[in-house]
N, C-alpha and C positions, 0 to 999 in steps of 0.2 A: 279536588280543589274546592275551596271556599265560596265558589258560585256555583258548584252544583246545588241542586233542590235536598235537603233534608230535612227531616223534623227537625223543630227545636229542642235541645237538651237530649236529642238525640247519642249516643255514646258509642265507644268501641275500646277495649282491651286490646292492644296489639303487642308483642310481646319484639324489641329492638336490641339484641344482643342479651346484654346481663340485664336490660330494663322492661320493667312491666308498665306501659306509659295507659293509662286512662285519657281518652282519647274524646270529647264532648263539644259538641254541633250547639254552638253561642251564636249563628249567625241570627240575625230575625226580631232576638232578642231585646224584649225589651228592657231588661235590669243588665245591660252589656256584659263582659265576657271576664271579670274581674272581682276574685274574693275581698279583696281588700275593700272596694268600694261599693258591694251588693249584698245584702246580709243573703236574700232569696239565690243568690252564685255560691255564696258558701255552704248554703244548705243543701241545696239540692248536690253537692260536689262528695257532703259527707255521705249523704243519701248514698249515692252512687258506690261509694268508699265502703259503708257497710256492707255491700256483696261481695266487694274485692278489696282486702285488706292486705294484699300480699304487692299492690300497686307500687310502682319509686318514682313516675313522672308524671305526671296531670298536664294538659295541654286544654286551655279553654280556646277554641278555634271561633274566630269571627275573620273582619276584612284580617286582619292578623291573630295572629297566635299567641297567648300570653303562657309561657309554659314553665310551669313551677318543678321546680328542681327537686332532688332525692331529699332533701333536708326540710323545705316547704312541707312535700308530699307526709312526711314524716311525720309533721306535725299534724296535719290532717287525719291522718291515720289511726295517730294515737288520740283522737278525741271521738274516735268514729267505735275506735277499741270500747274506748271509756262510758261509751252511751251505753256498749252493749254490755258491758260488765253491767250498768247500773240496774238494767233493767232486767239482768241473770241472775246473781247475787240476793239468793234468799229470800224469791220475790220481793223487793224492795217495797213497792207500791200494794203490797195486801196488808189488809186492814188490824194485823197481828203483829205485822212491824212498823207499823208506824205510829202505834195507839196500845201503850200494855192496859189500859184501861173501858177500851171499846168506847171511846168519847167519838161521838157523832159529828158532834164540833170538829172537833179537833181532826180528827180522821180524813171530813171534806176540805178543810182548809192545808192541811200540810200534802192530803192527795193532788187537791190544786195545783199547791206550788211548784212540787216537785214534776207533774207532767208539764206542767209548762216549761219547769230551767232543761229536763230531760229532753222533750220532744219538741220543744220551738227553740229555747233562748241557747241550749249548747248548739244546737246546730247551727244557729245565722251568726252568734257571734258568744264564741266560749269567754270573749274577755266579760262582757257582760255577764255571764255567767256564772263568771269567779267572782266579780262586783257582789251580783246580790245574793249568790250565799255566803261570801264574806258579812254582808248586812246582816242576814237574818241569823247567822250565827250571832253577833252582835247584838242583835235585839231582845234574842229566846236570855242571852249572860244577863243580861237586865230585867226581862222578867223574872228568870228565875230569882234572882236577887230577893224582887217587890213581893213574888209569892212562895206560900208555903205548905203544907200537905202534900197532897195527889198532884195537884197539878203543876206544884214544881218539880215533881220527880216525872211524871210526865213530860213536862217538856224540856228535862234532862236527859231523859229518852231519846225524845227526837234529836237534842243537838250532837247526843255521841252519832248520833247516823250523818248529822250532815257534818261535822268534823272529819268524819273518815272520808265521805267524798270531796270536802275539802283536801285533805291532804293526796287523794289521789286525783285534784286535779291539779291541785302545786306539783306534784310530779310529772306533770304534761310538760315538753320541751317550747309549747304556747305560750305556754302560762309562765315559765320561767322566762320566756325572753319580753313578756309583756310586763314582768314586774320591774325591769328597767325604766318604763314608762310610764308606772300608773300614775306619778308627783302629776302628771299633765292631762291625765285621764279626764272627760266629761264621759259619764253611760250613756251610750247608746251611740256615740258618733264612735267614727271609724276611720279616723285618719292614727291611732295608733297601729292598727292592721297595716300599714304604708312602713312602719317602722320594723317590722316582725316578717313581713313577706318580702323578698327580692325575685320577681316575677323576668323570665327573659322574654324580651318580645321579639318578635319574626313574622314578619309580616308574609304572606301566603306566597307573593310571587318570587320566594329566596329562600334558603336555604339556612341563613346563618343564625344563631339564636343573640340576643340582645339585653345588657341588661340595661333598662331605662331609668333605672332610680338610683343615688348614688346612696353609699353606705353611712348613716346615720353619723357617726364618728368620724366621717372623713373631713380632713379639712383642706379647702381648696391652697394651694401655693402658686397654680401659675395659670393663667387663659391664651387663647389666640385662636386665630382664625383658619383653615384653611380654604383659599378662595374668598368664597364671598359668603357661602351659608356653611361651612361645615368649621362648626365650634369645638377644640379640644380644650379636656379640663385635667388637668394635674391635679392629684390629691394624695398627701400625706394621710397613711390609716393608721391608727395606733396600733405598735406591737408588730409592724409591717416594717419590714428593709427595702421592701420592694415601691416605688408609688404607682398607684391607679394612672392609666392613661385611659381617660375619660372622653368618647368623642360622641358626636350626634350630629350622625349624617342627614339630610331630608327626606331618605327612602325609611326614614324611623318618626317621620312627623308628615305626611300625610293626611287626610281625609279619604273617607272609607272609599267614598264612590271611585276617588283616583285609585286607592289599591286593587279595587277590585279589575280595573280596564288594563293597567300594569298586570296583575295575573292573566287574565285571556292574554294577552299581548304576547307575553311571554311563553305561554305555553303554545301558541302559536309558529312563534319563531323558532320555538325548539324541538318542534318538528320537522324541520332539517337539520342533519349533523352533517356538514361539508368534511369530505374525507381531506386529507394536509392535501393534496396537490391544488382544492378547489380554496385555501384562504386567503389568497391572493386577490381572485375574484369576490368574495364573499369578504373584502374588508371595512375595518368598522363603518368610513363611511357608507359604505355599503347599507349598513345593518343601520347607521342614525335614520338613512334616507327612507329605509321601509319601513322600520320603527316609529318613524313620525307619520307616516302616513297612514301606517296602520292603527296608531292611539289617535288620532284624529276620526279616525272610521270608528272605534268602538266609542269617543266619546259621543259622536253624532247617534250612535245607535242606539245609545243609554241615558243619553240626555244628560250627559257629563260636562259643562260650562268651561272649556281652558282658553286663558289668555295667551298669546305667541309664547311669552315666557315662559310661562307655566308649561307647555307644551315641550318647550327646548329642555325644560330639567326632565321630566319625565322620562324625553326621551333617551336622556346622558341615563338616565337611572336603569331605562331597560336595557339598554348599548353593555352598562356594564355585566348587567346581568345575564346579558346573551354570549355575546360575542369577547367580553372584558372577563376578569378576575374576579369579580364581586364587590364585595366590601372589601377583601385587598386593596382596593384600587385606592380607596378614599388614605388609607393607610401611608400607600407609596408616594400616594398626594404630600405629606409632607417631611418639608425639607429638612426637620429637626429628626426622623428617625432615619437611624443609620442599618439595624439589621429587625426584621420580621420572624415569629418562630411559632410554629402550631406542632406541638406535640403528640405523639402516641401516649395512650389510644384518645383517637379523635373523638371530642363531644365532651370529655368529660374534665376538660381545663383551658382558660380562656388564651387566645393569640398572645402574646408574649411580643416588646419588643426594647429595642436598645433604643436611649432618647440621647441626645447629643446633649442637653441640660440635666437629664434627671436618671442617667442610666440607665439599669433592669430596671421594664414597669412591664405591670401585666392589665392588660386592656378589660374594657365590660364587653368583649366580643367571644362569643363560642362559635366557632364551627361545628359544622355537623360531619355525619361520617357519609353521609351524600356530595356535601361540601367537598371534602376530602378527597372524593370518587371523581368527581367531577372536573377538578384543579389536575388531579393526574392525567385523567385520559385527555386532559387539554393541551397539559403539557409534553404528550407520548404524539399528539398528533402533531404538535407545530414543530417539536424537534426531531420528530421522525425516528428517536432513538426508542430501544424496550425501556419496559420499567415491569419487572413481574419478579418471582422470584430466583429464576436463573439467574435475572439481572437485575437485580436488588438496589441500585443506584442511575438517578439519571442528575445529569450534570446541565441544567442548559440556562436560557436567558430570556427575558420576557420583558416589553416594550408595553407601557403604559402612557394616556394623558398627562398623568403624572410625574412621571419619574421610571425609570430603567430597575431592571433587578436581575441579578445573578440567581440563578436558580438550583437548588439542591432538592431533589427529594430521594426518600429513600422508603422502602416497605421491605414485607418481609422476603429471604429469610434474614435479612440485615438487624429488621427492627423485629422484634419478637409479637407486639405490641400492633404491627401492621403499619400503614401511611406516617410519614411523619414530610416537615418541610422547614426549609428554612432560605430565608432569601435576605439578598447582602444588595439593599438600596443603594443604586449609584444616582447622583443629579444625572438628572434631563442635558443638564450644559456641567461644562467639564469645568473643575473645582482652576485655582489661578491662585499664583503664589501672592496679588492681596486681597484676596479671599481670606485664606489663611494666617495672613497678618491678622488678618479683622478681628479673627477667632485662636488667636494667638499662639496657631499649630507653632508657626515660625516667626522669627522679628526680620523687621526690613534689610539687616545686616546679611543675613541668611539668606533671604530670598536675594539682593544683592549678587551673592558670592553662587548662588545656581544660575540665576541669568548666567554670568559672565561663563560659568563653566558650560553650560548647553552651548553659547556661542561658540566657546574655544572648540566645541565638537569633538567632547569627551567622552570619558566609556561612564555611565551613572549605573550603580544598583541600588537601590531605593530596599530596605531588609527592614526585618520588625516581625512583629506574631500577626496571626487573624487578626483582624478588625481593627488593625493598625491606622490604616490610612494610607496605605503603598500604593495602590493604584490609583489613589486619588491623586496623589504626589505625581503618579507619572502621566496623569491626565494634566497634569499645571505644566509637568514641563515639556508637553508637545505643545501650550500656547505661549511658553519661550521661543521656539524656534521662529526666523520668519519667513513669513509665509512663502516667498520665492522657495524654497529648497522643497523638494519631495521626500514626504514623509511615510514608511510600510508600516503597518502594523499588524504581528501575528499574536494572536491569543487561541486559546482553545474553547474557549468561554468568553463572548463578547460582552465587556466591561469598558472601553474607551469609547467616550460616545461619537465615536468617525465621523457618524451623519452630521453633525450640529458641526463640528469642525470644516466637514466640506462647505456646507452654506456658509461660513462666514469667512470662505476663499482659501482653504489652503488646501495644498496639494496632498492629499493624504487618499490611501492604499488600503487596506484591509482585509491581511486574510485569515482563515479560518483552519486551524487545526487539530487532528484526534486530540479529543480528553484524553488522559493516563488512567482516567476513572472509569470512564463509561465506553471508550477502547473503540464506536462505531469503525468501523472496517471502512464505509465509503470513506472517511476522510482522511487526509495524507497526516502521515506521521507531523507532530509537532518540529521533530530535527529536520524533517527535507522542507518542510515551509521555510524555515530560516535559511535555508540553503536557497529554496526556492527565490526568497525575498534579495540575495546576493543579488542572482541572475539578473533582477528586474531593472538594474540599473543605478547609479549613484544616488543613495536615498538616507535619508537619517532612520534609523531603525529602531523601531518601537518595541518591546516582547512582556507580552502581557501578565507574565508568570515565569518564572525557571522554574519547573519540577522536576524531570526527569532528563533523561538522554538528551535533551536539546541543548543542555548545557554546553556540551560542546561544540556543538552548532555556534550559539552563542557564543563561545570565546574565538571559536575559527571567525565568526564577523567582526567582534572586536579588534583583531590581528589585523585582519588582512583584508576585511569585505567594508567597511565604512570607511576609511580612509580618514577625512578631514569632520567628517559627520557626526552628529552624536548618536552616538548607541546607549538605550537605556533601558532595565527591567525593573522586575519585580522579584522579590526573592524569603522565604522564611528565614531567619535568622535572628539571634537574641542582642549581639553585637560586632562589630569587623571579625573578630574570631571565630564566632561561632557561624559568620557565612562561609570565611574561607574552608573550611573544617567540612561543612557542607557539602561546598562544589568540591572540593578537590578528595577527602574522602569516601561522603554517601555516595555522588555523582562522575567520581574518577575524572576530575578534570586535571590535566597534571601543572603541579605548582608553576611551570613557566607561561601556562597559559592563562593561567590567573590573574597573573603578574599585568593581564591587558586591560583589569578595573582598575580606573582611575581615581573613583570616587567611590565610595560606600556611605549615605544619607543611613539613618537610622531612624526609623519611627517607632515607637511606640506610647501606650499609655498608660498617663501617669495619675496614680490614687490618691487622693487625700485619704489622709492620716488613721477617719473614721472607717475607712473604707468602703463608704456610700456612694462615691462620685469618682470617675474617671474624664480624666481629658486627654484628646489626642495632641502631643507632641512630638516634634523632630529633636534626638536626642543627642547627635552625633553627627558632624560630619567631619569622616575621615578619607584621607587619600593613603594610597595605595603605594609605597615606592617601590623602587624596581631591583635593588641591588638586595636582595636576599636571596637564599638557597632553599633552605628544607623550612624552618616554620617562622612564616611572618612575625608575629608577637615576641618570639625572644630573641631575630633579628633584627629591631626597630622595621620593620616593615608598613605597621601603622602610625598613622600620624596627625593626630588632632589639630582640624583645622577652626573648630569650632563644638564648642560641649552647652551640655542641659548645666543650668544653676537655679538646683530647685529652690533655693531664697527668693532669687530674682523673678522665677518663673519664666527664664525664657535661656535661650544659647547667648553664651560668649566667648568672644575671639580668643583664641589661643595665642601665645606670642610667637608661634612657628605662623601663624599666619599675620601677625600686625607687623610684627619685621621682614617679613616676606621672604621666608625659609621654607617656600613650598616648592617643592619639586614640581608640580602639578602646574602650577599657576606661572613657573619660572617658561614651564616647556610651551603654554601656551602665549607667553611675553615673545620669547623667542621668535616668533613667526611673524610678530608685527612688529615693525619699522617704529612708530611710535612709544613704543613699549621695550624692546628691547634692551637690557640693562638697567632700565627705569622703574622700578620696584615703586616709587609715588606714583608714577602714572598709569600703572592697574589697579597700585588702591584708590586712587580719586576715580577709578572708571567704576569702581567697586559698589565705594561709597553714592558716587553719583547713580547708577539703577538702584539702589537701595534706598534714594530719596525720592526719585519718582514713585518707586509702587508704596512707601509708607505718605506720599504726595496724594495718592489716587484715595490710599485707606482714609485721610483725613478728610478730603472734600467730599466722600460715600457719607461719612457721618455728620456732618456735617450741614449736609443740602438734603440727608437723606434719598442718597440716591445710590442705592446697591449695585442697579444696572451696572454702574461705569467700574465695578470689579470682576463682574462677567466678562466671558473668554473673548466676546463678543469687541468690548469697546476693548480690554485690554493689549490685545492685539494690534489695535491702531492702535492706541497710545505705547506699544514697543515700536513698532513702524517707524513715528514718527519720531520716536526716539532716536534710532538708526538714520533717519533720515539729517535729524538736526545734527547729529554728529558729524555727519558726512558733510553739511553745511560747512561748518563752523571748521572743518578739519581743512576744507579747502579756501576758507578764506584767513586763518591764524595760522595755518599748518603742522596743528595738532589740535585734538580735540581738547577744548579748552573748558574742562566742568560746568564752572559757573556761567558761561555764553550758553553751553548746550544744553541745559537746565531752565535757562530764559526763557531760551526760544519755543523748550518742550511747554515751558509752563503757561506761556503765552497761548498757544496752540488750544490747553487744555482751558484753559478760561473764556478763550474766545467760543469752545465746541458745547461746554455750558452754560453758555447763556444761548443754546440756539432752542 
């Protein structure tokens, strides 16, 4: 570690898979730990370089790490070559090649110069180097010009020698990326070295490497915050499809003396490993509580100065570092990325992720293959499942500060390459159908027309590809239901955020069943969970996923096990046909038990043109009738109750639904006294939830206040929904829209301004 005692400039070769990294003790130091802004760092680096030319990473080690990549190293390399050619090549410097005349003059004066560009100026800074034999080539053209005899041919002499080391240093990969820069060049400073190096920094008590500087050509397109201090930056790069997701957490802006009490700290703490029965005991507060007391003890003991605050970040910084995901964590912190991805082989390409604004971006964050090591066995301990090569996948899920994540990893013999990961960020609080107005997955017609079908306590399968947005959809419509009715929910992979829904009162269930992936033997098959969830009682039933055999679990509860309740899943699927095709096909569920989805919602996402940008929308919603035999689509089986109109950019009503020719919606009229036969009086009930939550979308933006589309307030405001209707039903003797609407809206205006 970086507080051991070593000499300065002390070094080590260590050899890291396919890298040979140069390894140099900057602590102490007083020209700090950094080529770019130390000519005496760059020299002593080549110094070093000329015993090991065979080097691909350089690591200047201080309170942190600046560690220059295969392409950096490269360049260092090749100029460490080029000294040593200079000084090989025909002895350059004896007094037969640099003088055909034996001029005494001329001899001391071009020996001069050239020990000094060879032995001082290419080593601390080659740009300068190229400067002033570019000069003094330029100078000798104009002498020779003014003069004539001996000594113009003499010092045509000299200038074919230094033309040739001219053009072998124009062939340095330096020197060509520094002639991008020279228009701005001043000799001897060194902020073009900033333009030509991309140094990653990692500071000693972590693992993950960093790149701190943004790329010259980038251009900023978007900022924001996450929290309070951690700033992300969007950047367009030329000749790039992809943008930069740029962030700067505060475990990357520091002062030395805190990094250094963060390292002890750390390697303290991590000398306990709690085997998985002890994380229960050993949680994070657990680890903020010793953590603070324990960075409080080494600040006292180093004479380290922290304010309470300063003290509480610290301590978030070590928590995550110990006990947390790492820099993941700052990742999951925000709300605008949707999926995470760190690729094989680890180390040698940056985290990767999906932005809700900007799509595929690839971050300035590198993980290491310690990283990598790390993140697994953390993830083998909390989930209790293998992950090795017998069993080459682990399927599980992981709770942060931030935000929830689905977890996949996979190693060999799967990935050839070794670790690989990828995690599908769910919010902390469960998404709400005007949430998704906000962001215009759905329009308030739509969202509308799901209230009302959740209430009718219908069968939903929510279909679409990956990263659709399906389970997001069926996290919005467990905060449809109200809260009086008990609600199960079985996933294999916990994705519904249960806990946040209990605290804010409703009745909800949660269990847990085998992956199809990862197969663990202690947990009960996915099919008898759903059987199991029958047993438990009259419950609306939640199913986090159809993969396999549960399917018809699934369709026995549609039948016969929810009764009046909504049952509703998740499902892969491209459109109504290609889910039925699925279940009843892949999954052997037979066409009559099919026939017990009510609804099919379709998600997916839709491209722009250039094919830069994706967004998530709801494509389809179709209902399900019931008078077919062998195949839905060329029985009229499907029935658009509402479609995507990509002019418009959003769903609209079908005439099977504005005339009220649904089957669906007929069957749920039927059971209400109000409703029955009255085809206006479900679409004004329709209409009227669909004015509420596009009600709630306008006063969010308006007052700025996103809170009140959280599952949290949403919730009461369907409540009271329910409530005012129920009012208004007993004193008009039917729910009268525009009374029920009043009263809700009354309700809401009175609740903001409190």
């Amino acid at each position: 570690m970086f507080y051991q005692k070593k000499e300065i400039c002390d070094y080590t070769v260590v050899k890291d898979a396919e890298d040979k990294i140069l390894r140099v003790n900057c602590l102490g130091c007083p020209y700090g730990a950094s080529l770019e802004d130390y000519e005496i760092c760059m020299a002593k680096t080549i110094d070093k370089l000329l015993e090991n030319e065979d080097v691909t990473r350089v690591i200047l080690a201080e309170a942190y790490e600046n560690e220059y990549g295969s392409e950096d190293t490269f360049m260092l390399v090749e100029i460490a070559s080029l000294i040593k050619k200079f000084l090989k090549v025909d002895k350059l410097l004896s007094s037969e090649k640099l003088c055909p005349y034996d001029c005494t003059r001329c001899l001391s004066k071009r020996s001069s110069f050239l020990q000094k560009l060879i032995f001082d100026t290419l080593r601390k800074d080659p740009v300068l180097a190229y400067y002033e034999l570019k000069r003094e080539i330029s100078l000798l053209d104009r002498s020779i010009e003014e003069k004539g005899g001996k000594c113009a041919e003499c010092e045509y002499y000299f200038l074919q020698i230094l033309e040739k080391m001219l053009k072998d240093l124009e062939n340095t990969k330096l020197i060509r990326k520094a002639k991008k820069f020279m228009g701005k060049y001043t000799p001897g400073r060194r902020e073009i070295y900033r333009e030509i190096f991309t140094p990653l920094l990692k500071p000693n008590f972590m693992l993950t490497r960093y790149m701190a500087t943004v790329p010259p050509s980038a251009e900023e397109v978007d900022s924001y915050y996450i929290g309070e201090d951690i700033e992300v930056r969007i950047y367009r790069l030329p000749e790039y499809v992809e943008y930069l997701y740029f962030t700067v957490p505060p475990e990357f802006q520091l002062p030395e003396d805190q990094y250094m009490i963060l390292g002890v700290a750390r390697e303290n703490l991590a000398s306990h490993k709690p085997m998985s029965a002890e994380f229960t005991k050993y949680s994070r507060e657990y680890f903020e509580k010793v953590g603070s007391d324990l960075l409080m003890d080494l600040a006292n003991k180093y004479g380290v100065s922290l304010s309470s605050q300063r003290l509480e970040k610290l301590t978030e910084i070590l928590t995550r570092y110990t006990i947390g995901l790492g820099i993941l964590e700052v990742i999951i912190a925000d709300d605008k990325v949707q999926d995470i991805y760190i690729n094989a082989p680890i180390g040698t390409q940056p985290i990767r992720v999906t932005h809700q604004d900007f799509g595929e971006c690839f971050t300035n964050i590198i993980p290491t293959r310690e990283d990598a090591e790390a993140l697994a066995s953390r993830f083998r301990l909390q989930s209790g499942r293998p992950l090795d090569e017998a069993e080459p996948v682990l399927d599980t899920e992981a709770d942060t500060p931030g935000g929830r994540v689905r977890v996949c990893v996979i190693t060999r013999n799967l990935s050839p390459k070794g670790l690989a990961f990828a995690f599908r960020r769910h919010r902390s609080k469960p998404w709400t159908l005007p949430l998704f107005i906000d962001n215009k997955m759905i329009n308030p017609l739509a969202a509308g027309l799901l209230s009302f079908l959740v209430d009718g306590g219908r069968c939903i399968l929510y279909a679409g590809p990956r990263g659709s947005g399906k389970t997001s959809m069926l996290s919005a419509t467990i905060a449809e239901i109200m809260r009086k009715y008990r609600i199960i929910t079985v996933e294999d992979t916990l994705e519904i955020p249960v806990d946040y829904f209990r605290q804010i009162g409703y009745n909800i269930l949660s269990l847990k069943v085998r992956s199809i992936i990862t197969k663990l033997e202690s947990e009960l098959p996915a099919e008898e969970g759903i059987r199991t969830a029958l047993r438990l009682g009259d419950s609306c039933l939640i199913i986090g996923e159809v993969r396999s055999t549960e399917a018809r679990a699934l369709y026995e509860a549609m039948r016969v096990g929810a009764l009046s309740n909504v049952v509703a899943g998740t499902i892969h699927g491209d459109d109504p046909y290609g889910v039925w095709d699925r279940v009843v096909n892949d999954l052997n569920v037979p066409n009559t038990s099919f026939k017990a989805t009510d609804i099919i919602v379709m998600v997916s996402p839709i491209r722009s043109a250039d094919g830069l940008h994706r967004y998530r929308r709801v494509v389809q919603i179709t209902e399900v009738r019931k008078r077919w035999k062998n195949d839905p689509l060329d029985e009229g089986g499907f029935v658009d109750l509402m479609v995507y109109d990509a002019k418009k950019d959003a769903l609209v009503p079908t005439d099977t639904l504005c005339q009220g020719d649904s089957e669906i919606l007929q069957r749920i009229a039927s059971r209400v006294k109000e409703w029955a036969g009255n085809w206006n009086a479900v679409w004004e009930n329709i209409k009227l939830r669909a004015k509420i939550k596009e009600t709630l979308v306008k006063y969010a933006r308006k007052l700025n206040r996103r809170d009140i589309l959280e599952a949290s307030f949403v919730s009461i405001a369907n409540d009271v929904f329910h409530l005012a209707c129920d009012q208004v039903r007993e004193e008009f003797g039917s729910v009268v829209a525009e009374e029920a609407y009043a009263r809700w809206l009354s309700w809401l205006r009175e609740e903001l301004r409190r």
